[in-house]
N, CA, C, O and CB atoms as a CASP TS submission, in Angstrom:
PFRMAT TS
TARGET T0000
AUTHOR 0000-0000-0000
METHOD Language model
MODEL 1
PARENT N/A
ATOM      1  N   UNK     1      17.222  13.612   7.367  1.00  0.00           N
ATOM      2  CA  UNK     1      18.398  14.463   7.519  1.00  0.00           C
ATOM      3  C   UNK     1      17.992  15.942   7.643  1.00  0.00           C
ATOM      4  O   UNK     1      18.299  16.490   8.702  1.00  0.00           O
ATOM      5  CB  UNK     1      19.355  14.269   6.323  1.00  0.00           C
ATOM      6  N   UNK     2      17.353  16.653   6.725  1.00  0.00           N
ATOM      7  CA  UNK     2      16.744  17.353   7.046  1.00  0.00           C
ATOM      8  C   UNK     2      16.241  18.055   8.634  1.00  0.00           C
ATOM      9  O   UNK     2      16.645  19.093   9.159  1.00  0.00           O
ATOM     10  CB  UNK     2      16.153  16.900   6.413  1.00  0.00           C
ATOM     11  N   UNK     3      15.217  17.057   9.135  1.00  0.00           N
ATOM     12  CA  UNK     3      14.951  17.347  10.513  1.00  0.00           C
ATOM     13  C   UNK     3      16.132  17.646  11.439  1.00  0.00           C
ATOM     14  O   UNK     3      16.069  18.480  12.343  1.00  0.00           O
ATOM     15  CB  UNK     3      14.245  16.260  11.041  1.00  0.00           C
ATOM     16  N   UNK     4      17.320  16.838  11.128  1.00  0.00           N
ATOM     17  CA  UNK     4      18.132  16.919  11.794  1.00  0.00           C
ATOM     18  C   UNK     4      19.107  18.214  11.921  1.00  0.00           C
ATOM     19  O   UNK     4      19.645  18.663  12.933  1.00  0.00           O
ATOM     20  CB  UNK     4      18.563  15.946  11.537  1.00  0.00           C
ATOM     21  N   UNK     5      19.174  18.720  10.446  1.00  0.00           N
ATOM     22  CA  UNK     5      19.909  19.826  10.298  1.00  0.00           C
ATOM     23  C   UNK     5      19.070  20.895  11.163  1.00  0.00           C
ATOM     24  O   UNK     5      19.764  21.543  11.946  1.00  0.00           O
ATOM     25  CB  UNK     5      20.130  20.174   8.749  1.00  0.00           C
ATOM     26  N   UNK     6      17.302  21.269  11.149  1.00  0.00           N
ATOM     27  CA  UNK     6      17.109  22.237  11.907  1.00  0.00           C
ATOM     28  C   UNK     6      16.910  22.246  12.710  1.00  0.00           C
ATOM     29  O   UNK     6      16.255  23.201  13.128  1.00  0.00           O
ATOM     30  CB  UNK     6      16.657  22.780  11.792  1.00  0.00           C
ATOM     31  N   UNK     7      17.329  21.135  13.650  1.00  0.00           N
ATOM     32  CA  UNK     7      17.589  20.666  15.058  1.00  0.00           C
ATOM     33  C   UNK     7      18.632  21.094  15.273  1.00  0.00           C
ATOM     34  O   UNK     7      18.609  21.916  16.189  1.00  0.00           O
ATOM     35  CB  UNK     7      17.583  19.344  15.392  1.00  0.00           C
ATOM     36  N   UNK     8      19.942  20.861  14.687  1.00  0.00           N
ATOM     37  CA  UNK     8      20.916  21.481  15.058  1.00  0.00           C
ATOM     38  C   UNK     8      21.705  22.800  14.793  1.00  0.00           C
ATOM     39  O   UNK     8      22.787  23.327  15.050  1.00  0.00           O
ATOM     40  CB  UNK     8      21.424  20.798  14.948  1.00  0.00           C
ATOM     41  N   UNK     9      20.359  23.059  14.030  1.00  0.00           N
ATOM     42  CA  UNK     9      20.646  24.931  13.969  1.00  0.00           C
ATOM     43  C   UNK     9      19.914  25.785  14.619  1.00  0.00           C
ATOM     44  O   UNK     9      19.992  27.000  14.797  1.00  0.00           O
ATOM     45  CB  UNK     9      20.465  25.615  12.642  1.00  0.00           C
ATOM     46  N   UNK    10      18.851  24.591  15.103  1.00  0.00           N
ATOM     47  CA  UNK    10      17.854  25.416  16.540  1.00  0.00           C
ATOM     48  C   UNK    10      19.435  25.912  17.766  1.00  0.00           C
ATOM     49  O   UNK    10      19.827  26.993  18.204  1.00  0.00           O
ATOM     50  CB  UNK    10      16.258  23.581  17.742  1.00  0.00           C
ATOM     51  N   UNK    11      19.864  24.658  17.905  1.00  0.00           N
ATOM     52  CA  UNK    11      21.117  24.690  19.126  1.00  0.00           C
ATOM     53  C   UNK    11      21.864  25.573  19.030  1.00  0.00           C
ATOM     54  O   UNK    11      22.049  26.393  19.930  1.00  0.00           O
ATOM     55  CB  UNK    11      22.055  23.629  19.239  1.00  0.00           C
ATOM     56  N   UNK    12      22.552  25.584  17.707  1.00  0.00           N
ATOM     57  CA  UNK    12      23.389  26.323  17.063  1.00  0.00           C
ATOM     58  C   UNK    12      23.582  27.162  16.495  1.00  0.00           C
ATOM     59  O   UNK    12      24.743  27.490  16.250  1.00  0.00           O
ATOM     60  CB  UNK    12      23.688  26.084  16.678  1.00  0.00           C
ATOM     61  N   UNK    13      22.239  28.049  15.929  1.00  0.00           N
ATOM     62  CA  UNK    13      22.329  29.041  14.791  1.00  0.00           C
ATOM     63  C   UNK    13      23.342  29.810  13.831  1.00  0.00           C
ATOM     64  O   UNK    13      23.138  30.426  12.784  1.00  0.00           O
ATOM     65  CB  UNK    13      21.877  29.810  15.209  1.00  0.00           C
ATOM     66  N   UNK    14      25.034  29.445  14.881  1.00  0.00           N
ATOM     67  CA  UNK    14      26.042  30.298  14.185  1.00  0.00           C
ATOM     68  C   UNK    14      26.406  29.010  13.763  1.00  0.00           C
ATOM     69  O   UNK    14      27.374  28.766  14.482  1.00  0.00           O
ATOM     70  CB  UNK    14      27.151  31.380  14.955  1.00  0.00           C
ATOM     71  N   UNK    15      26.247  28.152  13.126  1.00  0.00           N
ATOM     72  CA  UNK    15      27.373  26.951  12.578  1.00  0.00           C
ATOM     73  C   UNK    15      26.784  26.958  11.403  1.00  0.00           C
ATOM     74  O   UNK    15      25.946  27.840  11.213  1.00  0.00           O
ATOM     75  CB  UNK    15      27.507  25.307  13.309  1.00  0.00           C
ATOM     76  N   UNK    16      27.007  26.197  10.561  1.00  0.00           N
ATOM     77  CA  UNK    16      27.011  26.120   8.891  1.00  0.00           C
ATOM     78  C   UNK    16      27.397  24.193   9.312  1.00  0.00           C
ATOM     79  O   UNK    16      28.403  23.556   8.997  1.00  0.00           O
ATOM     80  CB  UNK    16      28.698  27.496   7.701  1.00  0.00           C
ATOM     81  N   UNK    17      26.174  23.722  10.097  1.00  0.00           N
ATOM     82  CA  UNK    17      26.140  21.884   9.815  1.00  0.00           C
ATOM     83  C   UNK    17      25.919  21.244   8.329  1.00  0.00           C
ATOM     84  O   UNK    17      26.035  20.024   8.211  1.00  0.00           O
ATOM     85  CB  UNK    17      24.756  21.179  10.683  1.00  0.00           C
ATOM     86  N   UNK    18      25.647  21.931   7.360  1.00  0.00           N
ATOM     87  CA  UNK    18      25.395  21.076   6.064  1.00  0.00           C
ATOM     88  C   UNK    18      26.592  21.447   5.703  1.00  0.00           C
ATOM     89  O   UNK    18      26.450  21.105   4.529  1.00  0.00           O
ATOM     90  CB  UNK    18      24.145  21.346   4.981  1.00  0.00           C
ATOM     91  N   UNK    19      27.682  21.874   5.736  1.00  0.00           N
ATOM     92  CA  UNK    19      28.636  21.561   5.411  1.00  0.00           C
ATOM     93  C   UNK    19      30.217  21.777   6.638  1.00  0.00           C
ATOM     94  O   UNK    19      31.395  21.893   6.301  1.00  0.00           O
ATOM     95  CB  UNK    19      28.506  22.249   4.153  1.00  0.00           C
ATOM     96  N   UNK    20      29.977  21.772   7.216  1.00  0.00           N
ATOM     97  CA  UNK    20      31.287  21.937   8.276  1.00  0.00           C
ATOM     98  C   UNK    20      31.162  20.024   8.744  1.00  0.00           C
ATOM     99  O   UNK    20      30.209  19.336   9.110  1.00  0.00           O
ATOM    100  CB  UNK    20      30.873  23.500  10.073  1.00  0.00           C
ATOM    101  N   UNK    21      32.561  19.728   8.508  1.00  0.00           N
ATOM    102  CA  UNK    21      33.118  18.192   8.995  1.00  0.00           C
ATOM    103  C   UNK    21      34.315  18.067   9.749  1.00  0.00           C
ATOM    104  O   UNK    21      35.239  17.258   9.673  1.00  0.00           O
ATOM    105  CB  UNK    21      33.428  17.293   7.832  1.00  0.00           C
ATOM    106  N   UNK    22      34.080  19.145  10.573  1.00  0.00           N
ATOM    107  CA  UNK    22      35.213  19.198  11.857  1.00  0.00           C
ATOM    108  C   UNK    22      34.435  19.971  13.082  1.00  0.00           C
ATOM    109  O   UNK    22      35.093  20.763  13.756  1.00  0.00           O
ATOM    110  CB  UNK    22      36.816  20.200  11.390  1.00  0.00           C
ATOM    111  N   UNK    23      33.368  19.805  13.311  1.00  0.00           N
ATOM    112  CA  UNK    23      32.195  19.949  14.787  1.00  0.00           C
ATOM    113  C   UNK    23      33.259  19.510  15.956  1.00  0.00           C
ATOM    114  O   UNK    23      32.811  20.083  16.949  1.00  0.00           O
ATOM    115  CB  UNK    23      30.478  18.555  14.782  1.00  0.00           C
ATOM    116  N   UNK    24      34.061  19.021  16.231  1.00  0.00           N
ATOM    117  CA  UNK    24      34.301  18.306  17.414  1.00  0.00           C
ATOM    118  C   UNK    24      35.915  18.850  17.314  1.00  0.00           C
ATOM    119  O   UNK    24      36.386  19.629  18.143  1.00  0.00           O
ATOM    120  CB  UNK    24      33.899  16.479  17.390  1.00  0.00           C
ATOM    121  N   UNK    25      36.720  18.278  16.097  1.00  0.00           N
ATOM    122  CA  UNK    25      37.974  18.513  15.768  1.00  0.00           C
ATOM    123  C   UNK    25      38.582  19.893  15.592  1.00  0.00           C
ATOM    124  O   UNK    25      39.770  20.196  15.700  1.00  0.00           O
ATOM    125  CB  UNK    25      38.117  17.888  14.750  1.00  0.00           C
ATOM    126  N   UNK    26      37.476  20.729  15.281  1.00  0.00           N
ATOM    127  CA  UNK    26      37.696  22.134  14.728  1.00  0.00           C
ATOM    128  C   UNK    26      37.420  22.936  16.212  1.00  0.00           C
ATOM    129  O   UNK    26      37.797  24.096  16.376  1.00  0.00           O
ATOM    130  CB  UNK    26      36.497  22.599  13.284  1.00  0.00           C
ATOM    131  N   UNK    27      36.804  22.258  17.130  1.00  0.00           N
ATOM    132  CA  UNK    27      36.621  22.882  18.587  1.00  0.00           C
ATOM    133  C   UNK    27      34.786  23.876  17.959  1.00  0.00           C
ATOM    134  O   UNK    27      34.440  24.913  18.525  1.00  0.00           O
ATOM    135  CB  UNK    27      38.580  24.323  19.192  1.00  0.00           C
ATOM    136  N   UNK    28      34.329  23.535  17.329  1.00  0.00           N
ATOM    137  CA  UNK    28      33.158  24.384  17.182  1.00  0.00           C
ATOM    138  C   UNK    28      31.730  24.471  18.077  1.00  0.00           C
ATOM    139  O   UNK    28      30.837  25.283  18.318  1.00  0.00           O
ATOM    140  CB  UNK    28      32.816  24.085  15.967  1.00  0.00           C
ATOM    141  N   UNK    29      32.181  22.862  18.459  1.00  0.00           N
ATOM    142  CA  UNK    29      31.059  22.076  19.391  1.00  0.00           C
ATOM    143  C   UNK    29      31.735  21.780  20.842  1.00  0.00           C
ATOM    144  O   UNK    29      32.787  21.165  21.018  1.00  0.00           O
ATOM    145  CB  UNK    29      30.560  20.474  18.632  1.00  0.00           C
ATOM    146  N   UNK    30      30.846  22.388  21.907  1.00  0.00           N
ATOM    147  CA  UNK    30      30.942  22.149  23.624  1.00  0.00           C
ATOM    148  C   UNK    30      30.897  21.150  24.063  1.00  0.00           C
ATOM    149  O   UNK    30      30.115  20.540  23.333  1.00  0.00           O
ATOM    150  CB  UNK    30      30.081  22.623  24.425  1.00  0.00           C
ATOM    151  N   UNK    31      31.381  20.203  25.175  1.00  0.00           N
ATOM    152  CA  UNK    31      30.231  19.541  25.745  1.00  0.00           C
ATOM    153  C   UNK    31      28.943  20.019  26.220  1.00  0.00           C
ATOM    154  O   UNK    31      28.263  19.177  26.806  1.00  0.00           O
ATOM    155  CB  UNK    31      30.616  19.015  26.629  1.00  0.00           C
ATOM    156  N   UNK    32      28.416  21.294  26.084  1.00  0.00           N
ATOM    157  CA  UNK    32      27.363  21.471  26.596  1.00  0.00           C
ATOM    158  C   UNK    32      26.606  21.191  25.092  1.00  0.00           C
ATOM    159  O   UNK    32      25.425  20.846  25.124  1.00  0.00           O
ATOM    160  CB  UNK    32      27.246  22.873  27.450  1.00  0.00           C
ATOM    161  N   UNK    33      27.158  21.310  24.031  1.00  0.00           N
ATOM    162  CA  UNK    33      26.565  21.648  23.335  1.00  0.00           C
ATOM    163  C   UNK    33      26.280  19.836  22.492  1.00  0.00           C
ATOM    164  O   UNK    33      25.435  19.664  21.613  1.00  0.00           O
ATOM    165  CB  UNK    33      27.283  22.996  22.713  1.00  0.00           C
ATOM    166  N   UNK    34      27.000  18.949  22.917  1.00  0.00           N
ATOM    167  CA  UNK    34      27.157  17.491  22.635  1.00  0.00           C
ATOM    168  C   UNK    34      25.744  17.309  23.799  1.00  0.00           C
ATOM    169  O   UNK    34      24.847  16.553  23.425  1.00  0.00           O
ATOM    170  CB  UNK    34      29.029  16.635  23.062  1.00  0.00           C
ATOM    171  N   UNK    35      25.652  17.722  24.615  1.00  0.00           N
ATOM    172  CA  UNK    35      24.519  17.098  25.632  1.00  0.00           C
ATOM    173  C   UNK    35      23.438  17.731  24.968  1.00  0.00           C
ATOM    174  O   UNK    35      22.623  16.882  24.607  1.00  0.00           O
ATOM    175  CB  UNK    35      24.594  17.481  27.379  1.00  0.00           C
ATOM    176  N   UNK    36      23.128  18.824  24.681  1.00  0.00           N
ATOM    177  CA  UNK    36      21.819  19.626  24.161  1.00  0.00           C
ATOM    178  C   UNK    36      21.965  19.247  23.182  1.00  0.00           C
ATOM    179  O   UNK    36      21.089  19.823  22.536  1.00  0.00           O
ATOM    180  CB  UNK    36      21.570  21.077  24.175  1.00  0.00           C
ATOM    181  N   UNK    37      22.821  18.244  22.122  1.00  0.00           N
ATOM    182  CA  UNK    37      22.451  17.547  20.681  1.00  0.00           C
ATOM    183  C   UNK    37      21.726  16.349  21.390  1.00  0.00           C
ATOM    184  O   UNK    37      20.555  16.111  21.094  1.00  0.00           O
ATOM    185  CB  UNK    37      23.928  17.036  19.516  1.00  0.00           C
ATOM    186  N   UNK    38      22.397  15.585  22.326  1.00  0.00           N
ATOM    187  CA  UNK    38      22.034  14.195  22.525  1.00  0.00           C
ATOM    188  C   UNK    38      20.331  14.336  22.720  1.00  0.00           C
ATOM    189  O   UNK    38      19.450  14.047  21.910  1.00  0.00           O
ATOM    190  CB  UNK    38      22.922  13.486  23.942  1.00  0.00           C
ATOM    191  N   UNK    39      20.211  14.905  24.143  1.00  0.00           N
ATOM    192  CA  UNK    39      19.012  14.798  24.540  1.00  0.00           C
ATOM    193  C   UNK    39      17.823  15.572  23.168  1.00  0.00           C
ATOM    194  O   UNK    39      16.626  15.451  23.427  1.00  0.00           O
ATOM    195  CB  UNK    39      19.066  15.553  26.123  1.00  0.00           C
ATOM    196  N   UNK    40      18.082  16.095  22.208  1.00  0.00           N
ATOM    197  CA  UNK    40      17.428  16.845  21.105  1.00  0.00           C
ATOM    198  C   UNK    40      17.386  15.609  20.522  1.00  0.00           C
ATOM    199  O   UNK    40      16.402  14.892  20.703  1.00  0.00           O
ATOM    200  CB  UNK    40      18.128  18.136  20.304  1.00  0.00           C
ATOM    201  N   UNK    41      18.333  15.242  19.830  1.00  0.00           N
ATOM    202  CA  UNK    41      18.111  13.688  18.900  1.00  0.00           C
ATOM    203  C   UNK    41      17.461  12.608  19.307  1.00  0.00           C
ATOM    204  O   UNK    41      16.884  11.870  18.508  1.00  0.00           O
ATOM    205  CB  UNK    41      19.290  12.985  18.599  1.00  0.00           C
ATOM    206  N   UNK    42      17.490  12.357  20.852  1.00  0.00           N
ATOM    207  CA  UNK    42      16.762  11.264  21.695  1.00  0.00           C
ATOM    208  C   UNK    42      15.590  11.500  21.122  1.00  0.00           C
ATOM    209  O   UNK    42      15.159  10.799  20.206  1.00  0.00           O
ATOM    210  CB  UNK    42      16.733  11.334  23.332  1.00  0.00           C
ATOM    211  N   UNK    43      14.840  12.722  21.712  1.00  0.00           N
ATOM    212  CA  UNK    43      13.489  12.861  21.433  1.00  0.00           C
ATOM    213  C   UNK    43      12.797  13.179  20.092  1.00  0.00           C
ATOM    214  O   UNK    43      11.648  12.899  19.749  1.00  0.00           O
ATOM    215  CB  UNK    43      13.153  13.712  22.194  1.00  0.00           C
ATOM    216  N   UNK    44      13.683  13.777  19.470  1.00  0.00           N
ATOM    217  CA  UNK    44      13.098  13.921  17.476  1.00  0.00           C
ATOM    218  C   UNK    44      13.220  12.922  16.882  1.00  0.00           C
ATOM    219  O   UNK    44      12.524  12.796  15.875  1.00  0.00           O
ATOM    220  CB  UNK    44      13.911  14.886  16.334  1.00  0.00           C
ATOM    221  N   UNK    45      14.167  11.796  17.274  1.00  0.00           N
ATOM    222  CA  UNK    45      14.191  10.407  16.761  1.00  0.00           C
ATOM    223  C   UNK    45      14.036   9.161  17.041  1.00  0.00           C
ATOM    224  O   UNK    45      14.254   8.148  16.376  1.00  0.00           O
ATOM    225  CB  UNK    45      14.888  10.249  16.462  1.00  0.00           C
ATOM    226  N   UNK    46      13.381   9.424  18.764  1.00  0.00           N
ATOM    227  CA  UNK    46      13.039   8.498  19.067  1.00  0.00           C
ATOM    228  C   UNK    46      14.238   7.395  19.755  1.00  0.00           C
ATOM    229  O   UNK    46      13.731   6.360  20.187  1.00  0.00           O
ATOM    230  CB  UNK    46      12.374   8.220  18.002  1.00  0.00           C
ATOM    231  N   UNK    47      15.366   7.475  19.864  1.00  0.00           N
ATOM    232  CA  UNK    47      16.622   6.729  20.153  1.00  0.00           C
ATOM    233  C   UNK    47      17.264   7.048  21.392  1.00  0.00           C
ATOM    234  O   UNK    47      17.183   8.172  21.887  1.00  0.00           O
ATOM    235  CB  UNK    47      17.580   6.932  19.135  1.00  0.00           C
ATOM    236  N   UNK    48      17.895   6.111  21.908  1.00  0.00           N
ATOM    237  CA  UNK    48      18.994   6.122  22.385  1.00  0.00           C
ATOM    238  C   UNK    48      20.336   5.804  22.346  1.00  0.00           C
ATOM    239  O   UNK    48      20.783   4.698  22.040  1.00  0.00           O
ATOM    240  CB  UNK    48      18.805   5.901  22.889  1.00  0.00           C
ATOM    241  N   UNK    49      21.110   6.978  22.721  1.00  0.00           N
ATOM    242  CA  UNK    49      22.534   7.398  22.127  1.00  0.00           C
ATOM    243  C   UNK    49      23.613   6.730  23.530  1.00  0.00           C
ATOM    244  O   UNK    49      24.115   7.304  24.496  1.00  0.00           O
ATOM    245  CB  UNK    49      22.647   9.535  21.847  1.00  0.00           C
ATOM    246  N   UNK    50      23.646   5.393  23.108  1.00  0.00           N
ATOM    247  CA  UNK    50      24.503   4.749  24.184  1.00  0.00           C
ATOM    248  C   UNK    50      26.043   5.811  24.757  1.00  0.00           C
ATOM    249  O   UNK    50      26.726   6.424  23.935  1.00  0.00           O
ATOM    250  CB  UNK    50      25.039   3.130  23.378  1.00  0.00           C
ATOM    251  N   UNK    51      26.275   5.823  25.961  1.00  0.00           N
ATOM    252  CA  UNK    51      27.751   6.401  26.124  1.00  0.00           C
ATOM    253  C   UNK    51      28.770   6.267  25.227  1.00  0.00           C
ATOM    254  O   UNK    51      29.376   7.142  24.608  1.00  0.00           O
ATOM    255  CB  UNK    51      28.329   5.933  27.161  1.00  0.00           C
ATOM    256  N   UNK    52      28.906   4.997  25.219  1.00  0.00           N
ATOM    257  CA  UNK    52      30.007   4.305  24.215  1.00  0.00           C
ATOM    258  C   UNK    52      30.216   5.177  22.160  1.00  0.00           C
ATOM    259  O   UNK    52      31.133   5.089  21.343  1.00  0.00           O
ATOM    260  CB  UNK    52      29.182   2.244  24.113  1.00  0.00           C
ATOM    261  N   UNK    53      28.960   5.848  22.119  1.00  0.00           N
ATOM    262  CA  UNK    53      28.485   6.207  21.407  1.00  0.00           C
ATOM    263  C   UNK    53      28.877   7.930  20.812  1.00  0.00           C
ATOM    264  O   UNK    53      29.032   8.382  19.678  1.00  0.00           O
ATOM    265  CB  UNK    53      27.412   5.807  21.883  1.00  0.00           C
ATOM    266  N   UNK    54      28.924   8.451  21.952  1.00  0.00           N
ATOM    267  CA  UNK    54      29.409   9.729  22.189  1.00  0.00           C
ATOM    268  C   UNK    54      30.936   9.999  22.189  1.00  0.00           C
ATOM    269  O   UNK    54      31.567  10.104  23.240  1.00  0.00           O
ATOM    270  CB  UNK    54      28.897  10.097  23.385  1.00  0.00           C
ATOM    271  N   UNK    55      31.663  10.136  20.606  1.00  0.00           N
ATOM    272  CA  UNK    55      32.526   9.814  20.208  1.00  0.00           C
ATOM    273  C   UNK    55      32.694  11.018  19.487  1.00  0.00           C
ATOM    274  O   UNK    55      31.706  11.667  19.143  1.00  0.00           O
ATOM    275  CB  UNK    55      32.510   8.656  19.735  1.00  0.00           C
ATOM    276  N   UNK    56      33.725  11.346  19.251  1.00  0.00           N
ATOM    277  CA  UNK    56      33.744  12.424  18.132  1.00  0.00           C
ATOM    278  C   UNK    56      33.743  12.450  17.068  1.00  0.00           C
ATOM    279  O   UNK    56      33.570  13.599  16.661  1.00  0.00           O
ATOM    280  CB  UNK    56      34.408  13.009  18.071  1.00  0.00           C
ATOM    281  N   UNK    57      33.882  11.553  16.113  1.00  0.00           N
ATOM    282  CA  UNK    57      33.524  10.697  15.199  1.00  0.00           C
ATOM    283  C   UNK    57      32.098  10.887  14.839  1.00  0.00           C
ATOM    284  O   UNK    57      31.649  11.342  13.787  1.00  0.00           O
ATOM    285  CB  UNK    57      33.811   9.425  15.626  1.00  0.00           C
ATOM    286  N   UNK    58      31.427  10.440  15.940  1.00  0.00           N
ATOM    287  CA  UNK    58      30.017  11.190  15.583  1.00  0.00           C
ATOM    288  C   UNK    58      29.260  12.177  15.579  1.00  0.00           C
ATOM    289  O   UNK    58      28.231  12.559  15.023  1.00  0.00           O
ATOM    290  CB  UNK    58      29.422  10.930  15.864  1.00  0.00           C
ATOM    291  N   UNK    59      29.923  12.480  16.251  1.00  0.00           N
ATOM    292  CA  UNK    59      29.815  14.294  16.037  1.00  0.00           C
ATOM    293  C   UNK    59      30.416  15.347  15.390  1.00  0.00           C
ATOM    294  O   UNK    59      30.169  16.536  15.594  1.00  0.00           O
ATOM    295  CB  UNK    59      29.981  14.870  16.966  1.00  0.00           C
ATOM    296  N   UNK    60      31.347  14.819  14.470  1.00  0.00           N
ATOM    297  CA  UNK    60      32.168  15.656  13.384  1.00  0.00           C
ATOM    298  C   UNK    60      31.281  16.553  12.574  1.00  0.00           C
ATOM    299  O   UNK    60      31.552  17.719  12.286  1.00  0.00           O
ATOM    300  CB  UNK    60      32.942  14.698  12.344  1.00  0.00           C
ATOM    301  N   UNK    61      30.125  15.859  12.210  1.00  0.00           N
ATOM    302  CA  UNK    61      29.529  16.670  11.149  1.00  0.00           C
ATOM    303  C   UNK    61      28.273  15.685  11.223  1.00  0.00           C
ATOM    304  O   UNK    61      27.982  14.644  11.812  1.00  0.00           O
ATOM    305  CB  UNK    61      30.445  16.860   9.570  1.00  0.00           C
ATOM    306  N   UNK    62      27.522  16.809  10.062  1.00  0.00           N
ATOM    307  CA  UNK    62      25.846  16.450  10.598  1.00  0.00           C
ATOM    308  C   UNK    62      25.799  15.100   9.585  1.00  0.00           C
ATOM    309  O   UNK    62      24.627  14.732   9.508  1.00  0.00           O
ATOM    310  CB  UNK    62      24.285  17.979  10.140  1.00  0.00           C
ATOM    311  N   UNK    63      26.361  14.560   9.080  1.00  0.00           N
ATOM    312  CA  UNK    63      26.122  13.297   8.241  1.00  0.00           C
ATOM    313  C   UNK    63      26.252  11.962   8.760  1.00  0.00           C
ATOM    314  O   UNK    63      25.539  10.963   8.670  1.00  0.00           O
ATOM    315  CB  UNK    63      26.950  13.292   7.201  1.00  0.00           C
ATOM    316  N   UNK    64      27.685  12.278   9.502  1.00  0.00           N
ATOM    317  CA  UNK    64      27.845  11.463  10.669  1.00  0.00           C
ATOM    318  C   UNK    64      26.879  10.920  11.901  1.00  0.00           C
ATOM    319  O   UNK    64      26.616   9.828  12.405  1.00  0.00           O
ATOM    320  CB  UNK    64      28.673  12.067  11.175  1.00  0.00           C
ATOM    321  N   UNK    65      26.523  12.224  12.087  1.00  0.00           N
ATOM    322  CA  UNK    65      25.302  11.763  13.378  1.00  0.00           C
ATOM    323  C   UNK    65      24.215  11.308  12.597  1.00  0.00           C
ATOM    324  O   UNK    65      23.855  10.184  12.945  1.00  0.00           O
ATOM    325  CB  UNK    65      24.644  13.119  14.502  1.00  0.00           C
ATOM    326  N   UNK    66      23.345  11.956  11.340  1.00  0.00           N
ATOM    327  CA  UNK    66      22.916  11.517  10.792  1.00  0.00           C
ATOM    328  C   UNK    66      22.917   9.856  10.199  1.00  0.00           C
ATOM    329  O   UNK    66      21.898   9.369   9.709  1.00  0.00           O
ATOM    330  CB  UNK    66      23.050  12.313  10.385  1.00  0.00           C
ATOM    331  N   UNK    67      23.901   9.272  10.295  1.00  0.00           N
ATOM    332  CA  UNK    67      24.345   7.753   9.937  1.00  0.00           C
ATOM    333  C   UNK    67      24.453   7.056  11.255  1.00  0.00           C
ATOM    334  O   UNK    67      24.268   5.839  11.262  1.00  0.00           O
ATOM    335  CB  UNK    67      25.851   7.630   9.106  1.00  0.00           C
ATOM    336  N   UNK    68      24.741   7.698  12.413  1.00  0.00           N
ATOM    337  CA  UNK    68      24.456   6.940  13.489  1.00  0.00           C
ATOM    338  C   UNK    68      22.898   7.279  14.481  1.00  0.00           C
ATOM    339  O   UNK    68      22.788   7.013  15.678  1.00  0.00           O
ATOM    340  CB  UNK    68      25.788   7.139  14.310  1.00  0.00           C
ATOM    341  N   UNK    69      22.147   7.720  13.878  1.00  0.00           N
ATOM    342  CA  UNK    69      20.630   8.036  14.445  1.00  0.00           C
ATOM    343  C   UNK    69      20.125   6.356  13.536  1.00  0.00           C
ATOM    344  O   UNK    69      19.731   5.254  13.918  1.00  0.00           O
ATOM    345  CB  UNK    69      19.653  10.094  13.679  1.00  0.00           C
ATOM    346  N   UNK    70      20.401   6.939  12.321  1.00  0.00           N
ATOM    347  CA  UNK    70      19.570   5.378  11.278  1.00  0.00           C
ATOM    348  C   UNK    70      20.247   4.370  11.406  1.00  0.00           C
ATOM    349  O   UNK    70      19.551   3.459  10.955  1.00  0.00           O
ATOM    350  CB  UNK    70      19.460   5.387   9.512  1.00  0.00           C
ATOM    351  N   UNK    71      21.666   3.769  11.921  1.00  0.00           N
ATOM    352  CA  UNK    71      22.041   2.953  12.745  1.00  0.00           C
ATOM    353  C   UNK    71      21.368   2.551  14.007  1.00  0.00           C
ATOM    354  O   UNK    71      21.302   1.362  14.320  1.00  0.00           O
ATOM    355  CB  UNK    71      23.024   3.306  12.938  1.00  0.00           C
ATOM    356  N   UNK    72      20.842   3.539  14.777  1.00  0.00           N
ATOM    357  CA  UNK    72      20.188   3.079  15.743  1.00  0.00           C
ATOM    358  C   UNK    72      19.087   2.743  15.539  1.00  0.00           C
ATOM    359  O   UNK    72      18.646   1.679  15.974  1.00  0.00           O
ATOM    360  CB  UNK    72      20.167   3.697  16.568  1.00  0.00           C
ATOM    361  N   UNK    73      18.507   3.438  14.947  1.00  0.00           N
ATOM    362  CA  UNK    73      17.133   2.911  14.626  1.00  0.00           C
ATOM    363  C   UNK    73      16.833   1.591  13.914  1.00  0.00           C
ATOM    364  O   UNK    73      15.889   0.815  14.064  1.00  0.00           O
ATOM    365  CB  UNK    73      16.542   3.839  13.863  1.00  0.00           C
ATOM    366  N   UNK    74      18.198   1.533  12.863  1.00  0.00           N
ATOM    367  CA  UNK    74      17.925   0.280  12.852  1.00  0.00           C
ATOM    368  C   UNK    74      17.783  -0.943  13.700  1.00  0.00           C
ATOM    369  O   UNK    74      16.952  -1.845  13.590  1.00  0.00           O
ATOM    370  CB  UNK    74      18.473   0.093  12.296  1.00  0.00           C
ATOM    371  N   UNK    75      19.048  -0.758  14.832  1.00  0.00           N
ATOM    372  CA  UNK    75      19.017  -1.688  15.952  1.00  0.00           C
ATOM    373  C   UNK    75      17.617  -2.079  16.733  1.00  0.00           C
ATOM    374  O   UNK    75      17.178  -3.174  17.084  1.00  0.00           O
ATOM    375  CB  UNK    75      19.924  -1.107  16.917  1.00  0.00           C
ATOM    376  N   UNK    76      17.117  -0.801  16.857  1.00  0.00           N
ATOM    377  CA  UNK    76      16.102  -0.931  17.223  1.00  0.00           C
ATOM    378  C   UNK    76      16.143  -0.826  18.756  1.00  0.00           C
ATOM    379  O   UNK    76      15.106  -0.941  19.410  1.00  0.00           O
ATOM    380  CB  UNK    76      15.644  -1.977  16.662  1.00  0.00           C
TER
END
């Protein structure tokens, strides 16, 4: 989780991800800024982030994505 947070404060520097849980709902997050998460998480974690996947839900907040990275990974 960790890694993940300064991944997405590399992107982001003005957000507060360890605690903001409205990224998507609150309008804080772009689609540009959902594509420069995806392709960032692909490669720091090794995964792929199916379409179906790219939900706002998962992108609300960094715990969320965080729970669907180790979901994927679990899949494998």
């Amino acid at each position: 989780m960790e890694r993940l947070l300064e991944l997405l404060e590399e992107i982001r520097p003005d957000l507060d991800f360890e605690n903001c849980e409205n990224l998507i709902d609150g309008h804080h997050l772009n689609s540009l800024d959902i594509i420069s998460i995806v392709a960032e998480v692909e490669d720091a974690f090794d995964v792929t982030i199916p379409t179906v996947e790219v939900i706002p839900h998962n992108f609300n907040s960094a715990r969320n994505l965080w729970d669907l990275i180790v979901r994927l990974q679990e899949e494998g």
